[in-house]
N, C-alpha and C positions, 0 to 999 in steps of 0.2 A: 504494500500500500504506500502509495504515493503521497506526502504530507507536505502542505506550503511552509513556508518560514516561519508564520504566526503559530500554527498549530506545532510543530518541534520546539518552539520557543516558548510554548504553557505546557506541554508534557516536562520538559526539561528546563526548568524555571533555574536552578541552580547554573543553567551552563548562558543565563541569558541575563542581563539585568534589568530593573523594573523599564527603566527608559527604553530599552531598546525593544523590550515587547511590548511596550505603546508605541513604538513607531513601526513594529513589524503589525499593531493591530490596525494604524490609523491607514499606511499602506495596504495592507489588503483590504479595507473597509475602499477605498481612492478606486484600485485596482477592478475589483467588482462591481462598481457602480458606471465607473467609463466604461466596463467594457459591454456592460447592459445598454446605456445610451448609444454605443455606437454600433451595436448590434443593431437594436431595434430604429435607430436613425438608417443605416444601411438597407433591411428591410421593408420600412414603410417610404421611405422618402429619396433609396438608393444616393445617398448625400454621406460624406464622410465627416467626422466630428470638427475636424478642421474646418471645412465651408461652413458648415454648420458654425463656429464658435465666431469665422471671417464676418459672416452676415450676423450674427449678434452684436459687434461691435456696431458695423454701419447701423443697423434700426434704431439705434439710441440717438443718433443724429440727425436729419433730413439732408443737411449742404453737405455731408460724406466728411470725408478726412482725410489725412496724407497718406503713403503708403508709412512712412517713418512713425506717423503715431500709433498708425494701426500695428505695425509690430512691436512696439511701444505696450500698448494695451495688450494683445497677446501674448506677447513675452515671449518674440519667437526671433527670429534675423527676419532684416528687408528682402533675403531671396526667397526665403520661405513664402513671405507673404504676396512679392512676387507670381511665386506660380500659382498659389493659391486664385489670385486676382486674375489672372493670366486666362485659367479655363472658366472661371463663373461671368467673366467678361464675354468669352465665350458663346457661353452658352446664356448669356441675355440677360443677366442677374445682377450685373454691374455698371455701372457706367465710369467709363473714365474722364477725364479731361488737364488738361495741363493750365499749371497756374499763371494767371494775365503776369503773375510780376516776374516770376524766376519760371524760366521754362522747366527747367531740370526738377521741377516738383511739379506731381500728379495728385490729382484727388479724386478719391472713387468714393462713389454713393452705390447704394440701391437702384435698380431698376422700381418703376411701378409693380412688374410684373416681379421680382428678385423682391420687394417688400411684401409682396400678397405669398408667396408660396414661402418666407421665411415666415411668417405670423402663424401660418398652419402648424408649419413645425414646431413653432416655438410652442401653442398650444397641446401639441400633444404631447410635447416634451416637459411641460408643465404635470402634465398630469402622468407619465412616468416618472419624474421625480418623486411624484405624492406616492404613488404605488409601493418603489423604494423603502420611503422612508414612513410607509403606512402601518408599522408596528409601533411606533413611536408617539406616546402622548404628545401634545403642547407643554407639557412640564419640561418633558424629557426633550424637546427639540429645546426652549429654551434656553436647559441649563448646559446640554451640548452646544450650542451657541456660546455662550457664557465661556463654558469651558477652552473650546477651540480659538477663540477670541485670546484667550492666555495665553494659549500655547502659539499665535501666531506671534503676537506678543514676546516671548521667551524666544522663539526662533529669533525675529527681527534684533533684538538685543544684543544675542550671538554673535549671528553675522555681521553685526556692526563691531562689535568689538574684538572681532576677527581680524576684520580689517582695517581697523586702526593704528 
């Protein structure tokens, strides 16, 4: 029998410390949830989580954004988001256009039609999210809130003090 990291790491608690089986739990908890979203995004709407996450950025906007902030907000490289843009431009779901003052910057929006077929998704993305996390009171989402809020907190600390 085949066992993930999380589960060797609560059978064998001795050979693991508390910290690292909350990150082996918080990662397999990450790990199963993308890969349900991008199952069922592949699926229903043949869209990969990437286009998918590209077009959640633009719907927050109407006048689009740069390619530079958009991978900015994704937290990906400008090639990345590149190709990304590259085939949703494609296939009709973007628009591009170059900016009146520095040629050398692009701003891509939404299409009409790339706004109406991300809103689908995004509703029924919505409601796999709820499915997910449908064992879960309001108490228990909140104080996991609460919680993770800490720990993103203690992360950012780290890493600053890392690099300092």
């Amino acid at each position: 029998m085949i066992l993930d990291s999380e589960t060797k790491a609560v059978e064998l608690p001795d050979d693991h410390g508390t910290e690292l089986r909350l990150w082996l739990r918080l990662l397999t908890c990450t790990t199963l949830i993308e890969g349900e979203v991008r199952s069922r995004l592949r699926e229903k709407f043949d869209v990969t989580l990437p286009r998918f996450d590209l077009m959640a950025q633009l719907d927050k906007v109407s006048d689009g954004m740069t390619l530079s902030d958009l991978s900015k907000r994704m937290m990906v490289s400008n090639g990345n988001v590149t190709g990304l843009v590259e085939r949703l431009v494609e296939s009709g779901h973007l628009d591009r256009r170059t900016s009146e003052t520095d040629r050398r910057v692009q701003f891509i929006r939404l299409t009409k039609a790339g706004r109406a077929e991300f809103r689908k998704m995004a509703a029924e993305h919505e409601k796999w999210i709820a499915d997910v996390f449908g064992d879960l009171s309001p108490k228990d989402i909140r104080e996991l809130m609460r919680l993770l809020a800490k720990t993103k907190g203690s992360a950012q600390r780290s890493a600053k003090a890392r690099s300092a």
